[in-house]
MARBA-3410 file (N, C-alpha, C, O; in Angstrom, 1 decimal):
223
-0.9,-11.7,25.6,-1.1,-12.1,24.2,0.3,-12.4,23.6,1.3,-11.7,23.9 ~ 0.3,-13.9,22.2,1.7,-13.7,22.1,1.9,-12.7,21.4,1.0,-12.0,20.9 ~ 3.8,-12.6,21.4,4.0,-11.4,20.2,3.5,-11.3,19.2,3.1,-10.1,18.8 ~ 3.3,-12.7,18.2,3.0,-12.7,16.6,1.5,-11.9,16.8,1.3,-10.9,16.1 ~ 0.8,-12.4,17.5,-0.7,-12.3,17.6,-0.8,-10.7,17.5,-1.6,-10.2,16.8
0.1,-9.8,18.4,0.2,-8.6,18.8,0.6,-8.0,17.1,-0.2,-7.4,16.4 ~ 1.9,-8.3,16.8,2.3,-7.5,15.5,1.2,-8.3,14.2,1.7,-8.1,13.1 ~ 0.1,-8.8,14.2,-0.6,-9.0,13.3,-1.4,-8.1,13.5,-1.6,-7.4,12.5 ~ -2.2,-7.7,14.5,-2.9,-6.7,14.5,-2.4,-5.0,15.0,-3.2,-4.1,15.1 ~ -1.5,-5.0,15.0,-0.8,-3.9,14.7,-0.3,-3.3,13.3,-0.1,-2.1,13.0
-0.1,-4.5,12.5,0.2,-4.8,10.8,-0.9,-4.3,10.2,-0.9,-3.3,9.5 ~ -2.2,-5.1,10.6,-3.3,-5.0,9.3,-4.5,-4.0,10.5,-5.7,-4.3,10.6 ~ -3.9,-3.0,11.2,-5.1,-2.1,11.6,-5.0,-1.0,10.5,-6.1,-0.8,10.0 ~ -3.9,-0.3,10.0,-4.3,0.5,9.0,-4.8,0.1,7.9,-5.6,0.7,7.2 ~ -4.3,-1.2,7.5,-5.7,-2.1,6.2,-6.7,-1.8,6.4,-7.3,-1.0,5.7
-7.1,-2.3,7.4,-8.2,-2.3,8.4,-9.5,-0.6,7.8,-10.6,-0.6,7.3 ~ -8.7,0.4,8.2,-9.0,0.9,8.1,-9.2,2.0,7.1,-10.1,2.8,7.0 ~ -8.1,1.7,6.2,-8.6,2.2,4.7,-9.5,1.2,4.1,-9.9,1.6,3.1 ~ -10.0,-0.2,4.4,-10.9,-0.9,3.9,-12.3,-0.4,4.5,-13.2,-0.6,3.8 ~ -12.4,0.1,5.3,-13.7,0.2,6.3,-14.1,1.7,5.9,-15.0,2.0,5.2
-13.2,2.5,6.4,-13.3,4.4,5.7,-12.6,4.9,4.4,-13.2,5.8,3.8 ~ -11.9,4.6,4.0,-11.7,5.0,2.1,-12.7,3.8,1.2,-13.5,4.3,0.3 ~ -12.7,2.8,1.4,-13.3,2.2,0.4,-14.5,2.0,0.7,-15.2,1.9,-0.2 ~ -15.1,1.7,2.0,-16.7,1.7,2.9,-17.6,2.6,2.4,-18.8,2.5,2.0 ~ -16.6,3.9,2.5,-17.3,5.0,2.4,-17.6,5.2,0.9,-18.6,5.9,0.6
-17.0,4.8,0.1,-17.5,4.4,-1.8,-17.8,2.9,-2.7,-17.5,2.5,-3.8 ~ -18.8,2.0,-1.5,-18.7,0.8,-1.7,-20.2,0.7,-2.9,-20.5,-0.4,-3.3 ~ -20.6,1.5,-3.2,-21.4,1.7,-4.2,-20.8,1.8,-5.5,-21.4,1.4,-6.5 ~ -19.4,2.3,-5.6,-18.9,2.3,-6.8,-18.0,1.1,-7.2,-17.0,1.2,-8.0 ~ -18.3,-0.3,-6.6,-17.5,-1.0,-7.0,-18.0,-2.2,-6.8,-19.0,-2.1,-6.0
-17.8,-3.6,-7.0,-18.1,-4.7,-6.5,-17.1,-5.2,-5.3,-15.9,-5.4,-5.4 ~ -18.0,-5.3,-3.9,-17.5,-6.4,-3.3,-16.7,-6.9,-3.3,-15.6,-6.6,-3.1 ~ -17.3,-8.5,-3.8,-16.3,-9.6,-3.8,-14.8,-9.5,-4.6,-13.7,-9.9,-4.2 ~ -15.1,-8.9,-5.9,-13.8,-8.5,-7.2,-12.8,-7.5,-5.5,-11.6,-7.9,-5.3 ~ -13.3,-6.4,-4.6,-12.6,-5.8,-4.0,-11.7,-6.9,-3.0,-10.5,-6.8,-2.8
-12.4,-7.8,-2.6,-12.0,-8.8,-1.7,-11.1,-9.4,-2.1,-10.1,-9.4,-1.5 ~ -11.4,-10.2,-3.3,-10.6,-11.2,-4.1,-9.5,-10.0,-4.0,-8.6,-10.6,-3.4 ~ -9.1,-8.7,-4.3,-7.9,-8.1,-5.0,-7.2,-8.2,-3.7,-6.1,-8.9,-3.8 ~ -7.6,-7.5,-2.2,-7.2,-8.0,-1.2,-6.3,-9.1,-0.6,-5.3,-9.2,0.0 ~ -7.4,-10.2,-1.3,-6.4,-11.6,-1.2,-5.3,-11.4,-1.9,-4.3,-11.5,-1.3
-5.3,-11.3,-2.7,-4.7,-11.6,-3.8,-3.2,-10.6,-3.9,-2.2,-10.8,-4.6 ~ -3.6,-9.6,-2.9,-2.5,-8.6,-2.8,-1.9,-9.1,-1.8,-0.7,-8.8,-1.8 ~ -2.6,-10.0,-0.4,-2.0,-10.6,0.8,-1.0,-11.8,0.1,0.0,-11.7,0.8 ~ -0.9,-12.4,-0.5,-0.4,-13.3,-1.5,0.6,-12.9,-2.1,1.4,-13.8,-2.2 ~ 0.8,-12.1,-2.6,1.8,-11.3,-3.2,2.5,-11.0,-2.3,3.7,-11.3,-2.6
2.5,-10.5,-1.2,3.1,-9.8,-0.1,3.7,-10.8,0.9,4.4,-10.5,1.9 ~ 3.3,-12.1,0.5,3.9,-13.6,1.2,4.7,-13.4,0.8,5.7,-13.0,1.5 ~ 4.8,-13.7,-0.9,5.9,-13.9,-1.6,7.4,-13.0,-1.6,8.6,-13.2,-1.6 ~ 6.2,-11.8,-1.7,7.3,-10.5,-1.9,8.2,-10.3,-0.3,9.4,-10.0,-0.3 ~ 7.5,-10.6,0.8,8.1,-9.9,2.4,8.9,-10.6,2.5,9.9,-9.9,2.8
9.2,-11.9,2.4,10.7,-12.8,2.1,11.6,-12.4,1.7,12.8,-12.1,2.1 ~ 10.9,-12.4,0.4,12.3,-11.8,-0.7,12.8,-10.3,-0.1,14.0,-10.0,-0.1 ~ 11.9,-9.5,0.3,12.5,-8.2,0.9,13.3,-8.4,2.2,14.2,-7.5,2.4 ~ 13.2,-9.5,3.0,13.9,-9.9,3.9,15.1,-10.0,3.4,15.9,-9.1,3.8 ~ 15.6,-10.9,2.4,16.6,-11.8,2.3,18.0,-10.4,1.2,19.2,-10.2,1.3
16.8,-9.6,0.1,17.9,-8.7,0.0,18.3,-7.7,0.8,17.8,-7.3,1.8 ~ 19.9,-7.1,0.1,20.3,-6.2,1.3,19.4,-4.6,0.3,19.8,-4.0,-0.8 ~ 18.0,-4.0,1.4,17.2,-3.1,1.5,18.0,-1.7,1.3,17.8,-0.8,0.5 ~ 19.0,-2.0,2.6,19.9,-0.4,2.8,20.9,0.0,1.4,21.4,1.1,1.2 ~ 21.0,-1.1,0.6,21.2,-0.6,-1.0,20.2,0.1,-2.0,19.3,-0.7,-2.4
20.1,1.4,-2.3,18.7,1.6,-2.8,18.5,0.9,-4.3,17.4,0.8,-4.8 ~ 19.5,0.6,-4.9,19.2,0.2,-6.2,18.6,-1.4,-6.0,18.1,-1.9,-7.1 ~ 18.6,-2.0,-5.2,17.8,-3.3,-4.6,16.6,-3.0,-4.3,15.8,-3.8,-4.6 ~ 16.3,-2.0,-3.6,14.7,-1.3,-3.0,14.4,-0.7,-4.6,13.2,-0.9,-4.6 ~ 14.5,-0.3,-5.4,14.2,0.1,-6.7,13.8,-1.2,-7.4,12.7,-1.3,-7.9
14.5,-1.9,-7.5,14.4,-3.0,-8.0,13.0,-3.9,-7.8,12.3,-4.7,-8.5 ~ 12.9,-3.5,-6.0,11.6,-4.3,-5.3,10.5,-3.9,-5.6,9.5,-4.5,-5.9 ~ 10.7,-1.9,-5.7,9.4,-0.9,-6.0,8.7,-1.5,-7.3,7.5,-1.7,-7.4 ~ 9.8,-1.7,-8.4,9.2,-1.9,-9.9,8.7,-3.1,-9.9,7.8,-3.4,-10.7 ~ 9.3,-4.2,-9.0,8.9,-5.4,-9.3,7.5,-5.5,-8.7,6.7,-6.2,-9.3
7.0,-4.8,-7.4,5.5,-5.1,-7.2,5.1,-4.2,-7.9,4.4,-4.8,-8.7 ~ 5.1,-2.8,-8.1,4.4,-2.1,-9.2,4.3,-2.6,-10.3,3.2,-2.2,-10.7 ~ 4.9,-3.5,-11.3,5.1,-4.2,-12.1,3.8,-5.5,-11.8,3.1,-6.0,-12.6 ~ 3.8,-5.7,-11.0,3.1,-6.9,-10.2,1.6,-6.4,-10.4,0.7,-7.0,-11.0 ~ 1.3,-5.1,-9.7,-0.2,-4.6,-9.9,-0.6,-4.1,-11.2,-1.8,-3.9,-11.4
0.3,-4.0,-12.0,0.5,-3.2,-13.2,-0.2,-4.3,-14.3,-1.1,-4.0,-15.0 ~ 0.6,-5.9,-14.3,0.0,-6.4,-15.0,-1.4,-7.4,-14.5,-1.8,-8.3,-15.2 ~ -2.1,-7.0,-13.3,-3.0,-7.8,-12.9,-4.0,-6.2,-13.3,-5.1,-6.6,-13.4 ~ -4.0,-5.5,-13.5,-5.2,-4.6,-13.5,-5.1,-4.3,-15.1,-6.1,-3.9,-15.6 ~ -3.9,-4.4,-16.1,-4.0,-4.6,-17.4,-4.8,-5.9,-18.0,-5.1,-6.2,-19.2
-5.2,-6.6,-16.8,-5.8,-7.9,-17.6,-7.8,-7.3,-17.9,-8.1,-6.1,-17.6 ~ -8.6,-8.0,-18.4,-9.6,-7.9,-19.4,-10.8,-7.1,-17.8,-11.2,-6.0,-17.7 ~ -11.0,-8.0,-16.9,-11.9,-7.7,-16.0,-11.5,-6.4,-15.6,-12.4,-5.8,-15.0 ~ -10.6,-5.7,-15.8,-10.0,-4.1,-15.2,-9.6,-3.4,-15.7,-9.6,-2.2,-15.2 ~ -9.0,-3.7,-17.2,-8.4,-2.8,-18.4,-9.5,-1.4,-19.1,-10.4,-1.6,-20.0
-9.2,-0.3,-18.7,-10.5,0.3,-19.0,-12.0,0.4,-18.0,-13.0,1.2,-18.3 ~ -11.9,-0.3,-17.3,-13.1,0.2,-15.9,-12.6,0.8,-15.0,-11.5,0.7,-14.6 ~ -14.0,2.1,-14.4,-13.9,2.8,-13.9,-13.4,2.4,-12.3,-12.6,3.1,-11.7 ~ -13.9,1.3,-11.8,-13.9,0.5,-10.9,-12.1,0.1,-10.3,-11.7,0.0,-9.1 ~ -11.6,0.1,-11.4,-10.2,-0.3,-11.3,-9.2,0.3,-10.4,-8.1,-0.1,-10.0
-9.8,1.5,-10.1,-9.0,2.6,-9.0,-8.7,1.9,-7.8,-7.6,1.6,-7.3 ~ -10.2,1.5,-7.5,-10.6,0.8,-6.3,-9.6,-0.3,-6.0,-8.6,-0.3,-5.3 ~ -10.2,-1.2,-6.9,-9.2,-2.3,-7.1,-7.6,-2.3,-7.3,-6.8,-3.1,-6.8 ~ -7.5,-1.8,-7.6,-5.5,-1.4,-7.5,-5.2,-0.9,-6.1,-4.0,-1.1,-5.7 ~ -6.5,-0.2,-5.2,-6.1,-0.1,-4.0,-6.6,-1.4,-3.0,-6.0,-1.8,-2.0
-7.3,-1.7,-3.5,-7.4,-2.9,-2.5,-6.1,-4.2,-2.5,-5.7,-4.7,-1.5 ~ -5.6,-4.3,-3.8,-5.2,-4.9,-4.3,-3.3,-4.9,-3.1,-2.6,-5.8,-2.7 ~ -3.0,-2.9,-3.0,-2.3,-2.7,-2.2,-2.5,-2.7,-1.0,-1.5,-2.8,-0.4 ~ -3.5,-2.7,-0.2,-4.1,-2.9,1.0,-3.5,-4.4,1.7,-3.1,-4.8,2.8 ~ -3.6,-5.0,0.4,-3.4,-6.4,1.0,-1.8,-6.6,1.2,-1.3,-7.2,2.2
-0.9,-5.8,0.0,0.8,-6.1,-0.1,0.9,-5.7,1.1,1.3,-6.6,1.8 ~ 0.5,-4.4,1.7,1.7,-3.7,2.8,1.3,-4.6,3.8,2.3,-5.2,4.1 ~ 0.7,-4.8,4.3,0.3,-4.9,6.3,1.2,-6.8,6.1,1.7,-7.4,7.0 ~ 1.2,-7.2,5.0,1.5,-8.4,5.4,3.0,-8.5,4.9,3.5,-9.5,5.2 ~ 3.8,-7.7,4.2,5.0,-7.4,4.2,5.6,-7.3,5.8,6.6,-7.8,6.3
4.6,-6.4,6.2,5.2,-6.2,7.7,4.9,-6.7,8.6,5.3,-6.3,9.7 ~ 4.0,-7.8,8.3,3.6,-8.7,9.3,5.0,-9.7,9.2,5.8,-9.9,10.2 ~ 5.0,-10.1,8.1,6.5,-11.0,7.7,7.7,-10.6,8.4,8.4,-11.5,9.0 ~ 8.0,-9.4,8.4,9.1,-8.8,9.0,9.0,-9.0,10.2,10.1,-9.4,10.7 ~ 8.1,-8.8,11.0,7.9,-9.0,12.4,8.3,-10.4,13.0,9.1,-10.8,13.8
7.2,-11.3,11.8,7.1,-12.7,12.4,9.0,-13.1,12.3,9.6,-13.6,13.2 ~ 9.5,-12.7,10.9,10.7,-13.3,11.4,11.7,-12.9,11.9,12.8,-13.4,11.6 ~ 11.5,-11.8,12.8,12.1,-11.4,13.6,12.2,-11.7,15.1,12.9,-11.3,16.0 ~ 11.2,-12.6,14.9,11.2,-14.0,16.2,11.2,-12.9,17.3,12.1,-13.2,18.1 ~ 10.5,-11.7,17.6,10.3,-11.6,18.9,9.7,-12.2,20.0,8.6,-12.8,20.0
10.5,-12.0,21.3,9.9,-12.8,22.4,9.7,-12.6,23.3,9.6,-13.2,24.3 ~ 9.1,-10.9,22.6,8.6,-9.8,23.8,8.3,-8.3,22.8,9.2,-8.1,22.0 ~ 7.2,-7.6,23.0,6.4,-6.6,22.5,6.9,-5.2,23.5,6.5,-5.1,24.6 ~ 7.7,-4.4,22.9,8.1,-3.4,23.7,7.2,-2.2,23.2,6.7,-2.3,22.0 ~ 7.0,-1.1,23.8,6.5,0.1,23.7,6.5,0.5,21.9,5.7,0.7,20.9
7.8,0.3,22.2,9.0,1.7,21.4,8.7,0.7,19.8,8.6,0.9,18.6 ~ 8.7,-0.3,20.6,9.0,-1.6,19.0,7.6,-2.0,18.5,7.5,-2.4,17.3 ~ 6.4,-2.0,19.3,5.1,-1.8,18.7,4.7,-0.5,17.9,3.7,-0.6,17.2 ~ 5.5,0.7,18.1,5.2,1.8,17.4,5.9,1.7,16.2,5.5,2.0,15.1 ~ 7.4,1.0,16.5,7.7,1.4,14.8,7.2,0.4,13.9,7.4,0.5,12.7
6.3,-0.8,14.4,6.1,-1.8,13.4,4.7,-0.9,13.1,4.4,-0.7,12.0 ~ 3.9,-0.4,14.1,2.7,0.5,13.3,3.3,1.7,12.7,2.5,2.3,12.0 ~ 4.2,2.2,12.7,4.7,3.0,11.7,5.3,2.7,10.0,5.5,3.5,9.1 ~ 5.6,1.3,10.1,6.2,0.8,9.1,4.5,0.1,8.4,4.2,0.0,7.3 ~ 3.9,-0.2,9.4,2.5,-0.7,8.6,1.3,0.4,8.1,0.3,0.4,7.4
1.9,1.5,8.9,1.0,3.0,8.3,1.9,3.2,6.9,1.3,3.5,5.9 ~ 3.4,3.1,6.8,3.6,4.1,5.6,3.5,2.7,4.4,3.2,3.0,3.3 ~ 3.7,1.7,4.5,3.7,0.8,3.7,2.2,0.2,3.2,1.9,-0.2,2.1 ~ 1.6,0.1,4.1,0.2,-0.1,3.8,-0.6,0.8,2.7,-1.2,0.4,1.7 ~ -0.2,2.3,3.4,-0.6,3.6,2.8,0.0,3.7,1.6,-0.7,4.0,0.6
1.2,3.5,1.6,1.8,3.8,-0.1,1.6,2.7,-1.0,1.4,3.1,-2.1 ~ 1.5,1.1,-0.8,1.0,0.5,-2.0,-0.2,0.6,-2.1,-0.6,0.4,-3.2 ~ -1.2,1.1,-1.0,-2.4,1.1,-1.5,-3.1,2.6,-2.3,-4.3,2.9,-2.7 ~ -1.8,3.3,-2.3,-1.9,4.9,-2.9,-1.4,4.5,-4.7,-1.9,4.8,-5.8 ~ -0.3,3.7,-4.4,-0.2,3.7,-5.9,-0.6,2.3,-6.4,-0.2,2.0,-7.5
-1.1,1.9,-6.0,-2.1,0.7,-6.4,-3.4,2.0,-7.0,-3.7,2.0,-8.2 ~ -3.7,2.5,-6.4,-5.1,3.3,-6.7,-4.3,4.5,-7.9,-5.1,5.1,-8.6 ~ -3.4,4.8,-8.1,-2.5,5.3,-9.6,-2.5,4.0,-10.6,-3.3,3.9,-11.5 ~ -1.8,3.0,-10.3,-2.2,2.2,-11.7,-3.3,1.8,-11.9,-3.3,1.3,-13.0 ~ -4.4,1.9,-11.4,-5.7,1.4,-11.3,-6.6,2.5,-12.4,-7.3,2.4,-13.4
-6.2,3.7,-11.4,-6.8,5.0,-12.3,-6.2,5.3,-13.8,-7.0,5.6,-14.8 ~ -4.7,5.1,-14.0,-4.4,4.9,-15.0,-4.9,3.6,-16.1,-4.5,4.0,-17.3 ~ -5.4,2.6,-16.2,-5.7,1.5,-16.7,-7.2,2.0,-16.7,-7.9,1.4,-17.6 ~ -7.8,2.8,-16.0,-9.1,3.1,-16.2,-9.4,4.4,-17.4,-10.3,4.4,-18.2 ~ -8.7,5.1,-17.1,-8.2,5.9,-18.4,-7.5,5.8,-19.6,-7.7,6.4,-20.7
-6.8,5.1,-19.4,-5.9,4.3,-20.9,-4.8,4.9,-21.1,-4.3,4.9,-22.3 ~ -4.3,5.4,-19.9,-3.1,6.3,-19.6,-2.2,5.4,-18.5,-1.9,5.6,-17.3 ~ -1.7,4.3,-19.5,-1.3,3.1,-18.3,0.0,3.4,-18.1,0.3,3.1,-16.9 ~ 0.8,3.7,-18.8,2.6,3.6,-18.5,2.7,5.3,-17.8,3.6,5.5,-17.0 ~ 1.9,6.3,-18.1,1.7,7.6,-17.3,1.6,7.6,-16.0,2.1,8.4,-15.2
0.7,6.5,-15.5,0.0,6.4,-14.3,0.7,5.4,-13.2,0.7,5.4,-12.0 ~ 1.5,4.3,-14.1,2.5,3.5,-14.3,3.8,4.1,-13.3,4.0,3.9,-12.1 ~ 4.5,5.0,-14.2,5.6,5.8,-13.5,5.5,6.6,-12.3,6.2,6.7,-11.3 ~ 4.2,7.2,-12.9,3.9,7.6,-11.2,3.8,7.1,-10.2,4.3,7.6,-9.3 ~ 3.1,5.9,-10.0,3.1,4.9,-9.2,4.9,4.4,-8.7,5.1,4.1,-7.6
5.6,4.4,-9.4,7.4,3.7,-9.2,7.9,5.4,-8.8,8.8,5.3,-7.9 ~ 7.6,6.4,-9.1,8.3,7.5,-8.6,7.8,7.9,-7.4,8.6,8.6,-6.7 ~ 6.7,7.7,-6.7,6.0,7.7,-5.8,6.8,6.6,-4.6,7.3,6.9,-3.5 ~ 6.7,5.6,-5.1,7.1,4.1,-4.4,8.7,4.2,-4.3,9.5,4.0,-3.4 ~ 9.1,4.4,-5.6,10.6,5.1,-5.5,11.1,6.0,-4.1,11.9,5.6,-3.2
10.7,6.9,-4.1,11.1,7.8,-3.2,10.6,7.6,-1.6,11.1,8.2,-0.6 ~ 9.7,6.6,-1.7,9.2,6.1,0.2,10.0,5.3,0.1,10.5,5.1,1.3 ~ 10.8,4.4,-1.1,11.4,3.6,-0.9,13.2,4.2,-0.6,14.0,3.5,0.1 ~ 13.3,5.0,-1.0,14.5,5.7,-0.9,15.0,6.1,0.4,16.2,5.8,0.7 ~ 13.4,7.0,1.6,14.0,6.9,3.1,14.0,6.0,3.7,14.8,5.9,4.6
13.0,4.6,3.3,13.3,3.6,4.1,14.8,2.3,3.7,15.0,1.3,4.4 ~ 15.5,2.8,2.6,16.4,2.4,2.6,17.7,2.6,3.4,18.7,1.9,3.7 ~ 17.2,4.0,3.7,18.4,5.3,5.0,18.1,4.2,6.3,18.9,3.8,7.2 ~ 16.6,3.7,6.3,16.2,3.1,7.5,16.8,2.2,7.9,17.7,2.2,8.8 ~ 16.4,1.2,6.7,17.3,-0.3,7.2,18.4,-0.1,6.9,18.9,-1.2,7.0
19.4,0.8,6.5,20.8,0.6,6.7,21.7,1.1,8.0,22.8,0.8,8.3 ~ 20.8,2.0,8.7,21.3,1.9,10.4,22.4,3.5,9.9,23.5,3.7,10.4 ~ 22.0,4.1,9.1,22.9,5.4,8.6,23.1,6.4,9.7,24.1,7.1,10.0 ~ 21.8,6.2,10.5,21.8,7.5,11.6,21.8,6.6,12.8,22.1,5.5,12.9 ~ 21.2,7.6,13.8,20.8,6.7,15.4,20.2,6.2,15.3,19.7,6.0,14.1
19.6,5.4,16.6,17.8,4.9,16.7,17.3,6.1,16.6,16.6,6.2,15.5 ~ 17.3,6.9,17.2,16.2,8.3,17.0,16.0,9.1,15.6,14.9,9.6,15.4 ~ 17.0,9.2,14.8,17.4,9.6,13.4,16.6,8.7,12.8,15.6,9.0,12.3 ~ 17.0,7.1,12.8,15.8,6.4,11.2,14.8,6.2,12.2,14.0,5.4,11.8 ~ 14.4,6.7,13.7,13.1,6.7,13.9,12.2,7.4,13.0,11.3,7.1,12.2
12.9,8.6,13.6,12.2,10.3,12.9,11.6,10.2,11.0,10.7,10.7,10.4 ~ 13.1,9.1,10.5,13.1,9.1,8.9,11.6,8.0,8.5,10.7,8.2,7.6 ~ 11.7,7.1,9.4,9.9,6.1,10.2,8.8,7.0,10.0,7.8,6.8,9.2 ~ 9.3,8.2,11.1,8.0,9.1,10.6,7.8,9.8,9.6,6.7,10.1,9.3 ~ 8.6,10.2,9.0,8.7,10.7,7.2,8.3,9.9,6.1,7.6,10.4,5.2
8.7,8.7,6.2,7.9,8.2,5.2,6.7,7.9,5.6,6.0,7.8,4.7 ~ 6.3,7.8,6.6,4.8,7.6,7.2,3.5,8.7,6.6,2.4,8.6,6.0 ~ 4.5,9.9,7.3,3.6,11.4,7.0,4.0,11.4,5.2,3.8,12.6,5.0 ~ 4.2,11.2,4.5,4.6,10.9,2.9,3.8,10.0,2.3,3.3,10.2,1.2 ~ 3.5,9.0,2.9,2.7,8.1,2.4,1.0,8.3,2.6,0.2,8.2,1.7
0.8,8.8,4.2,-0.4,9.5,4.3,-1.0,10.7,3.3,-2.1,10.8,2.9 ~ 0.4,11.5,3.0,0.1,12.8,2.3,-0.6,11.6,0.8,-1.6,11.9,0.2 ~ -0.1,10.7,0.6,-0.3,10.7,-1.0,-1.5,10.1,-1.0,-2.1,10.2,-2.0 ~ -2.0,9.4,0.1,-2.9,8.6,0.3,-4.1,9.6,0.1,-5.0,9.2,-0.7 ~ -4.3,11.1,0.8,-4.8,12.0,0.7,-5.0,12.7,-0.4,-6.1,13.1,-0.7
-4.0,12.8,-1.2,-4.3,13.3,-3.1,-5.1,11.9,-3.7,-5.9,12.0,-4.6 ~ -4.8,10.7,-3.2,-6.0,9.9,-3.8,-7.1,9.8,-3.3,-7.8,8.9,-3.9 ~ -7.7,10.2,-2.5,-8.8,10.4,-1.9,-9.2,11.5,-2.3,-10.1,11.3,-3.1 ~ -8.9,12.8,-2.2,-9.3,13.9,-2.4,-9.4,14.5,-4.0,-10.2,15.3,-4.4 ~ -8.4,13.9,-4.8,-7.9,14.4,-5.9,-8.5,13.3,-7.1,-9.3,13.5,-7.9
-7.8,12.1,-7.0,-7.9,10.8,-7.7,-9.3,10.3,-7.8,-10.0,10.3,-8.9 ~ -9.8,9.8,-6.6,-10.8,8.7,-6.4,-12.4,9.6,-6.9,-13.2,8.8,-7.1 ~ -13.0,11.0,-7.0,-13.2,12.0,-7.2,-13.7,12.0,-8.9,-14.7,12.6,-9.3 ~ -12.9,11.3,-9.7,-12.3,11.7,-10.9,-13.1,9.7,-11.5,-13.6,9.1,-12.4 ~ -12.6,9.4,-10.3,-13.5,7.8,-11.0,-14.8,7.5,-11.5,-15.2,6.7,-12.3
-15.5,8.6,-10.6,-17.0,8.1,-11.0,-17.9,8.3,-12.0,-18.3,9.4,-12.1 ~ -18.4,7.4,-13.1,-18.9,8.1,-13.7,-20.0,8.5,-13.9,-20.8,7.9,-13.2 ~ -20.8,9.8,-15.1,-21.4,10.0,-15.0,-23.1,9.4,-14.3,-23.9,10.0,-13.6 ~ -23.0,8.4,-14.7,-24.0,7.8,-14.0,-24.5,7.7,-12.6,-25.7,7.8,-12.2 ~ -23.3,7.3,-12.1,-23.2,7.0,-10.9,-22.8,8.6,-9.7,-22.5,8.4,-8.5
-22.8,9.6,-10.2,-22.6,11.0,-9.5,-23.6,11.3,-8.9,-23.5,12.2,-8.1 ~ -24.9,10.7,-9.1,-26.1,11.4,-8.5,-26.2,10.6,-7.2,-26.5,11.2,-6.1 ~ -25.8,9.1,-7.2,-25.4,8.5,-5.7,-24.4,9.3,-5.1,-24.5,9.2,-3.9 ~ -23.5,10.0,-5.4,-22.2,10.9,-4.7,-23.1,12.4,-4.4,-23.1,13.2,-3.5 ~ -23.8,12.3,-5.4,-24.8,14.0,-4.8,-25.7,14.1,-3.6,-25.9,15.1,-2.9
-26.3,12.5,-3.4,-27.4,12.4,-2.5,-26.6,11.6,-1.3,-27.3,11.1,-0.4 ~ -25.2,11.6,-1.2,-24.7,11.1,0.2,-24.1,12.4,0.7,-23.9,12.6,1.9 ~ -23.7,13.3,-0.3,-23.4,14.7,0.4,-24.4,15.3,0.8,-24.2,16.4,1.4
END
């Protein structure tokens, strides 16, 4: 198989997978297609944006700060617009929306990294960089979402950039080559298990808090 082909589905299996089991498993509480479209629409952004994260220097964190606010800022004003301003739905949507940024940020990274050979060691950290990146925009994608559903937008706002802030912070240690290979490996796995954890308070904590009353007796009769 070639490389590219390899690191694309290494990229978008954790998509993959919070599309199929976090949002599969609540596809009653939202429309489809609007979830799809946000997907795209987050793959698109993540064209744009994986370049530009290429081309600045990352291992500066006030550059990676700059990147956090600029896509949070990005999801921020697409879920303030009229179809999502105030729907309960919008959680959803701010995570799908992130679903789509991460896997193809790191698809980018891969492709232009012109490999010309798939090693062990170098398929794990690109699925590690597609677990914690995938996971964290699609975690605070699902904070600005909830926040605009509430009317608690610059609240939900910040959390979303302090959240994205600080994954952004170890992976800045990453790409600046500060430690060994084994050191920003290990730092690989921290923001990974960081990104999962938060992924987990929106699943358990966040997404919980979306439904409303109406629609609870469908959440009563799947339990």
């Amino acid at each position: 198989m070639h490389p590219i082909s390899i690191i694309g589905l290494i990229s978008f299996a954790p998509a993959i997978f919070l599309l199929y089991k976090v949002l599969g498993d609540r596809e009653a509480y939202f429309k489809h297609n609007k979830a799809f479209f946000m997907v795209a629409l987050g793959m698109v952004v993540g064209m744009f944006v994986g370049p530009f994260s290429i081309a600045i220097p990352l291992h500066i964190f006030l550059w990676t700060l700059a990147l956090v606010v600029l896509i949070e800022l990005t999801k921020f004003i697409v879920l303030m617009t009229k179809p999502f301003r105030l729907k309960h739905d919008s959680t959803y949507y701010g995570m799908a929306m992130g679903i789509g940024i991460g896997p193809m940020m790191v698809f980018l990274y891969g492709y232009f990294a012109a490999l010309m050979e798939i090693s062990l060691k170098t398929a794990l950290f690109i699925g590690l960089l597609s677990v914690s990146y995938t996971f964290i925009h699609a975690a605070t994608g699902a904070f600005i979402g909830f926040g605009c559903y509430k009317g608690e937008f610059w609240r939900y706002f910040t959390k979303a950039v302090i959240v994205s802030g600080l994954h952004g912070l170890v992976m800045s240690i990453v790409w600046g080559g500060h430690f060994s290979e084994t050191g920003n490996f290990a730092l690989t796995v921290v923001a990974s298990l960081f990104s999962v954890t938060v992924m987990l308070y929106i699943v358990f904590e966040i997404l919980p808090k979306t439904i409303p009353d109406r629609l609870k007796k469908i959440e009563s009769k799947k339990v």
